[in-house]
SEBA-142793 format. One record per residue: x, y, z of N, C-alpha, C in turn. Coordinates in steps of 0.05 Angstrom, whole numbers, plus 5000, padded with zeros to 4 digits. Each point is the difference from the previous one (the first is absolute). Layout:
XYZXYZXYZ;...
END
This chain:
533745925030502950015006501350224985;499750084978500350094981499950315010;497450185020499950225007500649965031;500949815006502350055022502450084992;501349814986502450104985500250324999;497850144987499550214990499950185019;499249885021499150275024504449995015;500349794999502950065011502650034988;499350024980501450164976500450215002;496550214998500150275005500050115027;499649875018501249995028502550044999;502549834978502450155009500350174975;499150144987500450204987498950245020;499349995014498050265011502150045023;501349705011502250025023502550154981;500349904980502650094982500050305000;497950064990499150315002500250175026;499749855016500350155023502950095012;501349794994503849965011501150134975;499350084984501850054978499550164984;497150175009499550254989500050275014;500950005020501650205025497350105006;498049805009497350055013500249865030;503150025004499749935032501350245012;500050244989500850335003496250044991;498650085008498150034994499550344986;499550014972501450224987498450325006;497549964990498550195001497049945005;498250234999496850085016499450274982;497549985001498550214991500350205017;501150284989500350265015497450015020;497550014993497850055012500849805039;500949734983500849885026501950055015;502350044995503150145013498850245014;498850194983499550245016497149935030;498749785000499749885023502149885017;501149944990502149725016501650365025;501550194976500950245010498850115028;497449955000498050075014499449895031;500649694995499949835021496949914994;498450004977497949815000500449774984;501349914999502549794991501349855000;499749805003504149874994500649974982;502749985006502050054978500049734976;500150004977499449854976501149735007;501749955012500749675013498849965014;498250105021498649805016497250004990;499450084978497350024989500449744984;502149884983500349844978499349745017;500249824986500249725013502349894994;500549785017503149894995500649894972;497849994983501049924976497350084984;499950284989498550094987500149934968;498549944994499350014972500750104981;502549884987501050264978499649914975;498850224985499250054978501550214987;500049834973502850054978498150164984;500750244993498350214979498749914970;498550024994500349924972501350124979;498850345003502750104986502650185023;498950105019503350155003498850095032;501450025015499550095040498350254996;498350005012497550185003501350335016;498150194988499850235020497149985019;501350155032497550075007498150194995;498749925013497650314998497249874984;498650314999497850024984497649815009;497650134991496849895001498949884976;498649834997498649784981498350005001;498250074983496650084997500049804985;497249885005499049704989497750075009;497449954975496649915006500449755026;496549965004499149965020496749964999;499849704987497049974989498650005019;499949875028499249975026501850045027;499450195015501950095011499849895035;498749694998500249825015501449704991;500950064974500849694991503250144991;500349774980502350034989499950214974;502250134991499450154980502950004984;500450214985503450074980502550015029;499050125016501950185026500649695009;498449825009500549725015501249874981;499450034971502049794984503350035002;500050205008503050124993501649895036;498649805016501249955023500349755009;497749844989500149744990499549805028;499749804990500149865028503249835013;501349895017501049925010501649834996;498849724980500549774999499650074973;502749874984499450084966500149894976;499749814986501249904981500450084970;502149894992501450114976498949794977;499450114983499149944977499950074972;503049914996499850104974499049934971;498349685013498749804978499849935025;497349874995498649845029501149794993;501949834990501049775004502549945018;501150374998502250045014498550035029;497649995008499550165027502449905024;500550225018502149925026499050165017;499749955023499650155029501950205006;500250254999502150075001500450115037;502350015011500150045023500250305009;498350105011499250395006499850025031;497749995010499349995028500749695017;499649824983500849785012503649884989;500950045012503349794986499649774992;499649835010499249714995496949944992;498949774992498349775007500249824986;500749815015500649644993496949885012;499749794987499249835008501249645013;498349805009501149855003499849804975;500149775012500749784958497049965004;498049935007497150025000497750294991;502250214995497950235004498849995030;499849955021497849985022501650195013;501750165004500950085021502150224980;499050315013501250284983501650075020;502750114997502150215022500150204978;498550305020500850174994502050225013;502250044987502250265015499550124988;499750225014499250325001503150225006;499950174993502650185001500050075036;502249975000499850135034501250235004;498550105014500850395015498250024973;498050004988497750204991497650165013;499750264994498550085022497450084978;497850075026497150084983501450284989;498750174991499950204996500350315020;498849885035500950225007501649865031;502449854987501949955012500149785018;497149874996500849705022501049764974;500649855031502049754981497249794991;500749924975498449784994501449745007;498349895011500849664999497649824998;500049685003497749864994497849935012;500850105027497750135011497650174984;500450244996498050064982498449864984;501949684986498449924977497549765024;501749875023498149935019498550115007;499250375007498450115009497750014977;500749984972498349994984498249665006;502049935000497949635005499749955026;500950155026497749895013498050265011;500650254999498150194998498250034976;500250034976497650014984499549684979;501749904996499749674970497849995027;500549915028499549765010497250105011;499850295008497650185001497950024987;497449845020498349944981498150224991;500950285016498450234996501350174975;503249944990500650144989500849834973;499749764993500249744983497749835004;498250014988496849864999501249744983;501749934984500549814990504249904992;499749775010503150064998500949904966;501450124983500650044979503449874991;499350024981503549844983502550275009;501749834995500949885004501149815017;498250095028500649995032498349805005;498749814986499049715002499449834979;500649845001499549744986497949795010;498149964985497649804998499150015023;499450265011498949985034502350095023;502349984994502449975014500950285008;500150205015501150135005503150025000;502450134985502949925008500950085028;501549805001500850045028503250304994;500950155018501550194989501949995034;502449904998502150105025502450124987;500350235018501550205004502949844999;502049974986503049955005501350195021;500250214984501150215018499150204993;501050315004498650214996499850074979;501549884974499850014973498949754980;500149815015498749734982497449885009;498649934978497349895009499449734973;498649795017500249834986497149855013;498850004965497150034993500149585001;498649825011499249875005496949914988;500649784974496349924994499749685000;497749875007500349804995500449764973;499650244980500849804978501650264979;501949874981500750234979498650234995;502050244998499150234990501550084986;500849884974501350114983499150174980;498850225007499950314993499550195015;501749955024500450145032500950244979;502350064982501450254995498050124981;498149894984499250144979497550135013;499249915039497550105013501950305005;502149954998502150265021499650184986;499650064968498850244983498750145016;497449945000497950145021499249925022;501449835007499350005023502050105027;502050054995502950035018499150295016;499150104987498750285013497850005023;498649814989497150025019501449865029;503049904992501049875033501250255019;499950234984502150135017499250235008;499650005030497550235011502550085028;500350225005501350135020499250075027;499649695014499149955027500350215022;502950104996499850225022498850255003;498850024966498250235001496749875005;500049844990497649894995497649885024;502649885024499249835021497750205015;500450335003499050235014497149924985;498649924989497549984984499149775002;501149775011499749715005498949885022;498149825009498749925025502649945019;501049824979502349785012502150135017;500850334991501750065014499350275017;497850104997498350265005497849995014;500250105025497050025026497450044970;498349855016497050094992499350304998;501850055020498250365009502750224986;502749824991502150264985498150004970;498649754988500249984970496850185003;498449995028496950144986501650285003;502350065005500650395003500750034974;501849744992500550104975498849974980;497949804996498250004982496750245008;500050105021498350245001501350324983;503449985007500850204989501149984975;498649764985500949934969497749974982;498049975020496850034983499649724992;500949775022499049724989498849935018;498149794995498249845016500949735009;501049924987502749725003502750015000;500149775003503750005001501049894983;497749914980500749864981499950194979;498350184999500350204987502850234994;500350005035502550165000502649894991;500249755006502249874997500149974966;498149964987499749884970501350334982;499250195018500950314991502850094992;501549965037502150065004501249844986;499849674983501649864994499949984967;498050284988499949984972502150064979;501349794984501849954985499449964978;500850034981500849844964502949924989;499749765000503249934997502150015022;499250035031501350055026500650374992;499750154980498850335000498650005011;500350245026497650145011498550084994;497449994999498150184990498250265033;501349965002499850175038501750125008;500950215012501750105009500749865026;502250035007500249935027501249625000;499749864983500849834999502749884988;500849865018502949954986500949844979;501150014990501149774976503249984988;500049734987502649954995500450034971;496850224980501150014980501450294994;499550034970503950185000498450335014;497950104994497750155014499050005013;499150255014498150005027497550134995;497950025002498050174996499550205017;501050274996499050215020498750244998;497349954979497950164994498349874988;498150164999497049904982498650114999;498450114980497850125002498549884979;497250084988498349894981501350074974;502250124996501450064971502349974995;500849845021502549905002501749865026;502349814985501349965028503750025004;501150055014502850065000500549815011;502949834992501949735010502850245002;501249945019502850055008501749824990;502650065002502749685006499649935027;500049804998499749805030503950005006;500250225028503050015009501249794999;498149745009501149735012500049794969;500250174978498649644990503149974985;500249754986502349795014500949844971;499350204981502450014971502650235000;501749904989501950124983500850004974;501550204996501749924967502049945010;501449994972503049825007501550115007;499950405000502050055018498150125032;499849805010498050055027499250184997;497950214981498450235010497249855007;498750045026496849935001498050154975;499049764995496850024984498850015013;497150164988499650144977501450234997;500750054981500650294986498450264994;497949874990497550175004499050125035;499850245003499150105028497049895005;499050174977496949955001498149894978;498149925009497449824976498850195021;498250024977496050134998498749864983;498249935012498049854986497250215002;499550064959498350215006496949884989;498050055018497949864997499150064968;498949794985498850114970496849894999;498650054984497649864998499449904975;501550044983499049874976503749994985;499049904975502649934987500450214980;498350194997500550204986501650235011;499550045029502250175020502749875001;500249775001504049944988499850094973;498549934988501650104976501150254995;497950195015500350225000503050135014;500349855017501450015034503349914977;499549784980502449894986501350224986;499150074983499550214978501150255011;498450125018501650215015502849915023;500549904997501849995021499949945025;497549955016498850055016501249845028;500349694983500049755015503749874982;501249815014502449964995499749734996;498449855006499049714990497449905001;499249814983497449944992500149724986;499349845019499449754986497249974992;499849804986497449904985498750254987;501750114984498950254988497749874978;501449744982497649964985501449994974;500149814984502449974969498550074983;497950154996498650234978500950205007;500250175021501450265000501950004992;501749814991503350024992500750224984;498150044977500650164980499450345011;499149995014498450255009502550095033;500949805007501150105026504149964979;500349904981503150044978499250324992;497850184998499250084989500750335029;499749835014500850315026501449895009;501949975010503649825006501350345004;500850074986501350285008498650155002;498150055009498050185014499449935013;499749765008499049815040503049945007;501350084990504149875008499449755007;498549794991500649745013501849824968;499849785016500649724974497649784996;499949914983497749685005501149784993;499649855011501749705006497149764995;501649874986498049714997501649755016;498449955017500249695018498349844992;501449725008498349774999497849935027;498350064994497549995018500349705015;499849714985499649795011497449975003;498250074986497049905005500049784981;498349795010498649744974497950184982;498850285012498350164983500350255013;499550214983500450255011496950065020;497749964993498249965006497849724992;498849965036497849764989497550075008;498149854995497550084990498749705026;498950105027499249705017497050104997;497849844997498149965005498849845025;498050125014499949925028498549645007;501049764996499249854998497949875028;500750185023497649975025498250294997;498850094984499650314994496249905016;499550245014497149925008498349914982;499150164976498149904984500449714992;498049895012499549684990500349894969;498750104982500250054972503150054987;500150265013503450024985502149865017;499349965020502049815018500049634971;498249974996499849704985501450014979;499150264976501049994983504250124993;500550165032502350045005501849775008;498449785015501349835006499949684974;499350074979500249904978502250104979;502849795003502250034985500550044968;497350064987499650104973498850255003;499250225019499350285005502750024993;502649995014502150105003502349974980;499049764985501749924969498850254986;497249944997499250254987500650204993;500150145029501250265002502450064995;501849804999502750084996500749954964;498449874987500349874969498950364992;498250135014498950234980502050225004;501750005018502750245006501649994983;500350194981502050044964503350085030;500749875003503250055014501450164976;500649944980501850084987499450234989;497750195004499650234999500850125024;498649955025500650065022502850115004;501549774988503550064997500650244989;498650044974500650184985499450315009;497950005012498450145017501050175014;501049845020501550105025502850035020;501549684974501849895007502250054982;499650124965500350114981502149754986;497649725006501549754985502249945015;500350085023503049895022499649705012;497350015008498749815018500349694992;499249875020498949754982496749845009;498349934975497449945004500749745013;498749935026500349755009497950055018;498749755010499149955019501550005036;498750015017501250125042501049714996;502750005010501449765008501950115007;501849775012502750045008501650244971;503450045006501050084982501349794982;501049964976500849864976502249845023;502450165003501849915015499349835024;497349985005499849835023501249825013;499949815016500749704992497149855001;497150185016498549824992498050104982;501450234972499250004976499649844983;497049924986499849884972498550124975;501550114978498650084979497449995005;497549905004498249954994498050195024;501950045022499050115024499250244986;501550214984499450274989499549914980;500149844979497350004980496249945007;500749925022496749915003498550194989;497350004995498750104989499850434995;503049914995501550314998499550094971;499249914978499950034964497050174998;500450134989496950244990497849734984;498549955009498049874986497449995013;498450274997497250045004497749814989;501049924973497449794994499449725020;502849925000499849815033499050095024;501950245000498250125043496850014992;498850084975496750005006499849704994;500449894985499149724990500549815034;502450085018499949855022497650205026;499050234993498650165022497149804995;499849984968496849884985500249795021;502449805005498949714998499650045031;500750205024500450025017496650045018;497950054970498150065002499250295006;502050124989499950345002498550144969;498649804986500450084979497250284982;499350055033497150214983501550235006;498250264986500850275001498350165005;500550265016497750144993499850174978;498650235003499650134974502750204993;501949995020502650114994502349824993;499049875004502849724994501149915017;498750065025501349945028499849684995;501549865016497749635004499650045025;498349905001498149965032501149735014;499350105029500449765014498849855007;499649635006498249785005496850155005;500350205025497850085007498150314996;501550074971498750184977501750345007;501950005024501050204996502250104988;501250224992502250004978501649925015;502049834986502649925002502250215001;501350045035502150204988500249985035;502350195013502250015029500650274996;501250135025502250205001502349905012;502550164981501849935002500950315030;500749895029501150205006502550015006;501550294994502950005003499950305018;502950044998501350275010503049994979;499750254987502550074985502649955000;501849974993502149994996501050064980;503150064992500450074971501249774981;500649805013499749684996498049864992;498250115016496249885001498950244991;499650094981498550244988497649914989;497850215006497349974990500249934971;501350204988500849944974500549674988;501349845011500549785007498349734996;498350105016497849845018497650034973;499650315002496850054974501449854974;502349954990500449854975499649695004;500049855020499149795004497149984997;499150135018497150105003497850054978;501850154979498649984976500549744992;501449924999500549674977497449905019;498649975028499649754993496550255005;499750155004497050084985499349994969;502750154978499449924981500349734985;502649885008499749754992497249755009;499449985027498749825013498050135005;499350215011497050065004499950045027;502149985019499850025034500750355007;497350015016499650285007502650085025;502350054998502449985004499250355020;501250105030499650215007502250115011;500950185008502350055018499350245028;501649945011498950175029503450095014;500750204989502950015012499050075035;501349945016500649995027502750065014;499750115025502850095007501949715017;501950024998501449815011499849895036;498850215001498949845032497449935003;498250024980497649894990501449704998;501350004968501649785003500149745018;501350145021501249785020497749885023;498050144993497349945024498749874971;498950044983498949804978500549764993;503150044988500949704993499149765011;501249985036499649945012497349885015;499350184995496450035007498049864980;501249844981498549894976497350274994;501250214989498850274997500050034975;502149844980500450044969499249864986;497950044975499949764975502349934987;501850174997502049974992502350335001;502549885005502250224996502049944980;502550135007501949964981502850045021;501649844986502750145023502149904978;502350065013503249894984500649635008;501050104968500849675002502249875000;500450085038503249915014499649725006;502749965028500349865007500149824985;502249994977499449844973502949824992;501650065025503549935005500349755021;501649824992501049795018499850105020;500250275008500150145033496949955010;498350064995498050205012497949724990;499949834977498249834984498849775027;502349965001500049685027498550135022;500850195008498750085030498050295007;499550144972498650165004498350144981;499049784983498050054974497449985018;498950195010497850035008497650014971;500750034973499050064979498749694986;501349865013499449734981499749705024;501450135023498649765019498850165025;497349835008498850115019500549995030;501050275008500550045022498850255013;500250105026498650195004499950184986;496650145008499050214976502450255011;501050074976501350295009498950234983;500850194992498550334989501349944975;502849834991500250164974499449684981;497749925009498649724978497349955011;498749974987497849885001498049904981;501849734998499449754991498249845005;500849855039497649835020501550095020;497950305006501150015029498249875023;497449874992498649795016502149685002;500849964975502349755000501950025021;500850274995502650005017500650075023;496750115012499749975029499749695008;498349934982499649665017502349845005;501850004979503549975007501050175017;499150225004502850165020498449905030;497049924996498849925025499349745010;502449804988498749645001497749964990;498150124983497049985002498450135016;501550215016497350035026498450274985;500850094981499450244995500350014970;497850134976500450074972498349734988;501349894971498849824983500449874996;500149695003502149774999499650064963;502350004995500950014971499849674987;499850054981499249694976503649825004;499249844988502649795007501950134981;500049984972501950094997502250355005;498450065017501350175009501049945032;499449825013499949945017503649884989;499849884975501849865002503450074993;499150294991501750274984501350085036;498349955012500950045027502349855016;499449734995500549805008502750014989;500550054972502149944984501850255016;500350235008500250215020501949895018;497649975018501249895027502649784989;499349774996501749804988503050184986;500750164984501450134996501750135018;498750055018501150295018502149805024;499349795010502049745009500749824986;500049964965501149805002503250094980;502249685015502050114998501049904976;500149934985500249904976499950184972;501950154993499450214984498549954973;500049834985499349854986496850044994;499449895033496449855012499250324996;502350205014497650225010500250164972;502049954971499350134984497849904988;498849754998498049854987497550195008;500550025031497150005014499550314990;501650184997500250314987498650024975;500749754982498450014977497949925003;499549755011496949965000498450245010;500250185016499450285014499350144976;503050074983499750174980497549984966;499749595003497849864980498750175005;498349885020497150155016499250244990;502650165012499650374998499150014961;502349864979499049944973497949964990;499449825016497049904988497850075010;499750145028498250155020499350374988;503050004999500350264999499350225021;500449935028500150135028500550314989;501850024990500550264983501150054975;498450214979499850034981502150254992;502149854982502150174999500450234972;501150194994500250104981502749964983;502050145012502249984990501850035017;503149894990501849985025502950024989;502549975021502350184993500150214989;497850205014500050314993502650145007;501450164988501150175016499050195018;501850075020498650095012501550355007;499050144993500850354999499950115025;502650135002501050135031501250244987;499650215022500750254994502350065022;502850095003500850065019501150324988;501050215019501350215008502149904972;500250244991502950014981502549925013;499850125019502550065023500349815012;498049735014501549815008501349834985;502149895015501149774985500449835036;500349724981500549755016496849904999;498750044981498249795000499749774984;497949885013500149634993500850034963;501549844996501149864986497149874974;498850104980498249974989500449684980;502249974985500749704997500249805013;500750075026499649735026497849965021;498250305005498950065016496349884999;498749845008498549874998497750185024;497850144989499450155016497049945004;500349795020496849965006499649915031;498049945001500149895034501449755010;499849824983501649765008502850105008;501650314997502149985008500650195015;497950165008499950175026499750224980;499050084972501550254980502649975008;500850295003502449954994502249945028;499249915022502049965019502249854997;499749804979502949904998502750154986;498550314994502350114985501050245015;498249955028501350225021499350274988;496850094997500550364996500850095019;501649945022500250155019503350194982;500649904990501950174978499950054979;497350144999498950244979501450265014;501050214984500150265007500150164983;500050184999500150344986502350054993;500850014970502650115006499250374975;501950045010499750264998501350064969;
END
């Protein structure tokens, strides 16, 4: 009740803003655009807006146009610095995850009914894609009954869009409202809308040309002969490649604040999207910025480089050991550095592969004193010192302090430096011979030891990873390996039960993201950035028909899941969060280092209007930073 209130509150503040900030004179446009509009490739700045565009109040002062934004680019098929700065759609504000609220951006409304079972969403009307058609909810139908419902292009149907088997039922109100239908509560319909609000919104009228449903057999083999595909599933999966509803394709439309209209292997260029459907308060259209480039990098030593010189105008996840070294070139790279609150339960965790092929290390991995072990021999409070320069805090992967289904004990679990225990519990584990190096051997006489594989980051640094690595060769005696890998290695391994073990960040750690999308601590399908049980979490994402029926009490970590995700009782479903979060304690699914890191951002000297570093909560649970609107970053001169 409470973020109903909330959603129609700022519903009439956004109306207030509109009548009363002389944004019904629609004020100004980016020169680059006027001098189209001049042209006749164009229309004129009122019929591009929507009848009640989105206005956004500056943080510090009304933007200039112009200018280009160089930002790295770790993979120049995923997301990178250039995509953070555009955000996704649907946003919430978080200035303490206790405060979390839905804030209203692309959608104006969503209520529910007094059961949770039944979502109305309004959508802004007169918004267009990007190259000038009208959006309405159609589109979000063409997404559910052309691809959700498509068994060639959706092999499994996924959350939020069913419950216990149930597909939601979804009718169209009118050309702006849609109202999501389940058979039992879904009361964390808004916190699926984070990431999931995007994957609804695909641009039918470009799209349908590539589709069985609306396209001859014999138009899609011309066009898939003169596109170099063998399917249509192929072609269609191409034309419709996105991150965050960002293009990653040319040619495709979108309703975020950018368009993508280049690419090559070293880079990619985003435009202002003419059509997209913010303002400030004195009606000038956002963005302010003309252009993002996203420039391909390969290692984390080329930003730095790229920082330092001037090269690049923002850079996230630079890495909070360079601090001293990047304070250190500030007026010689003209930028600033900014510390945010990350929102991780750990900055990094440490999963060991608990369905891992080897029979042997599969037993002893799936034994809940391997993993005490390993985490009792990790000195944290060096680590801190290390890298974090004593900012941090040593805790064990859990929720955040502020939780609501935080308990002290979740980050103390076997989070305290005490090596004479991790071997005294490896001995009793029956690990207790060595060879002539000090390795200990395993049950069946070979040394004891895994590779850990990753792919870089300046968040996830090798550096990082080898200081764990040493603690538990020299502390314990486990022949500990590493195998860096590239990020699209990555995403075919994880998955592929291909890893003894990896490492990733330790999100999804916020009332937002905890309930409905900890892939890290309950088992759900295998994805690329965990691998924990990705045999577990096929046999769950497959009823059983497929992977490893997992042991009961994980079975029952599951159970506690499901049960959560419908039930309506806030109370029941914070109980069932903790029992989730015990497990992960005492299991240790993942092995945490340290957490409430700050987290180091580099921007341009010259912009101003960025996020707000005391309020600004900058992790995935809240889109980074979309609830603070970069679309009003600019240059000022």
């Amino acid at each position: 009740m409470h973020n109903r209130k909330t959603f129609v509150v700022l519903s009439l503040v956004v109306l207030s803003l509109l009548l009363f900030s002389g944004v019904g004179v629609f004020a100004g446009e980016s020169p680059m655009l006027r001098e189209r509009v001049e042209r006749g490739e164009l229309p004129p700045l009122e019929e591009r807006l929507p009848k009640e565009p989105l206005v956004v109040e500056p943080r510090e002062t009304i933007g200039k146009y112009g200018g280009t934004l160089y930002a790295p680019v770790e993979s120049m098929q995923g997301s990178g610095n250039d995509v953070f700065l555009m955000g996704p759609l649907v946003s919430f504000a978080l200035p303490r995850p206790e405060d979390q609220m839905l804030l209203p951006n692309f959608a104006k409304e969503i209520e529910s009914n007094e059961d949770a079972t039944a979502w109305t969403i309004t959508f802004r009307e007169g918004v267009k894609w990007s190259d000038g058609h009208p959006f309405t909810v159609d589109d979000i139908l063409f997404w559910y009954e052309a691809i959700y419902l498509n068994d060639e292009l959706t092999s499994e149907a996924a959350e939020p869009w069913i419950v216990k088997g149930q597909v939601a039922k979804i009718d169209k109100i009118d050309d702006f409202t849609l109202r999501f239908t389940y058979p039992e509560p879904m009361p964390f319909f808004k916190n699926y809308l984070v990431t999931a609000s995007y994957t609804i919104l695909f641009p039918s009228h470009y799209l349908k040309q590539f589709h069985p449903n609306y396209t001859s057999e014999e138009e899609l083999k011309k066009i898939m002969e003169a596109e170099g595909f063998d399917t249509w599933v192929d072609l269609f999966e191409y034309k419709s490649t996105s991150h965050w509803g960002i293009p990653m394709v040319e040619d495709l439309p979108t309703l975020a604040a950018y368009r993508l209209v280049s690419r090559s292997a070293s880079r990619r260029v985003y435009e202002r999207n003419p059509y997209y459907w913010k303002v400030d308060t004195e009606g000038n259209q956002l963005p302010y910025i003309d252009t993002i480039v996203g420039l391909y990098v390969s290692d984390q030593q080329m930003i730095s480089g790229m920082v330092m010189s001037g090269e690049i105008d923002f850079a996230d996840r630079v890495g909070l050991e360079n601090y001293p070294l990047y304070q250190q070139y500030k007026e010689q790279g003209g930028y600033e550095t900014y510390l945010y609150n990350i929102g991780r339960g750990a900055q990094m965790v440490f999963m060991i592969n608990r369905t891992v092929e080897d029979d042997v290390l599969r037993e002893i991995f799936q034994n809940p004193t391997f993993a005490q072990a390993l985490s009792l021999a990790i000195d944290r409070d060096e680590i801190n010192e290390v890298f974090y320069f004593g900012l941090a805090q040593p805790r064990q992967y859990t929720v955040l302090d502020t939780s609501q289904y935080f308990e002290p004990e979740f980050a103390t679990a076997y989070a305290e430096f005490d090596p004479d225990r991790a071997n005294a519990m490896l001995d009793s584990m029956g690990l207790d011979k060595r060879d002539s190096q000090g390795f200990r051997l395993r049950p069946d006489g070979q040394r004891l030891g895994f590779t850990i594989q990753m792919y870089e980051r300046s968040d996830l640094s090798i550096a990082k990873v080898e200081i764990v690595m040493g603690y538990w060769r020299d502390h314990l005696g486990i022949d500990v390996r590493l195998q860096q890998i590239s990020p699209e290695l990555q995403e075919v391994r994880a998955p592929a039960n291909q890893m003894e073990a990896t490492i990733w960040a330790g999100d999804k750690s916020t009332d937002i993201l905890f309930p409905v999308g900890n892939n890290l601590i309950i088992p759900k399908e295998p994805r690329w950035d965990e691998s924990v049980w990705p045999k577990w979490g096929l046999w769950f994402n497959t009823n059983g028909a497929d992977g490893w029926e997992p042991p009961e009490h994980v079975k029952q970590v599951r159970a506690w899941y499901d049960q959560m995700l419908v039930e309506p009782d806030e109370q029941k479903r914070i109980e069932l969060g903790k029992n989730i979060l015990r497990v992960q304690a005492e299991y240790l699914w993942q092995i945490g280092n340290v957490g409430n890191v700050p987290e180091l951002m580099i921007f341009n000297a010259k912009l101003r209007n960025l996020p707000d570093p005391a309020v600004t909560v900058r992790a995935w649970d809240t889109g980074l930073y979309s609830a603070t609107h970069p679309e009003q970053i600019f240059f000022d001169d």
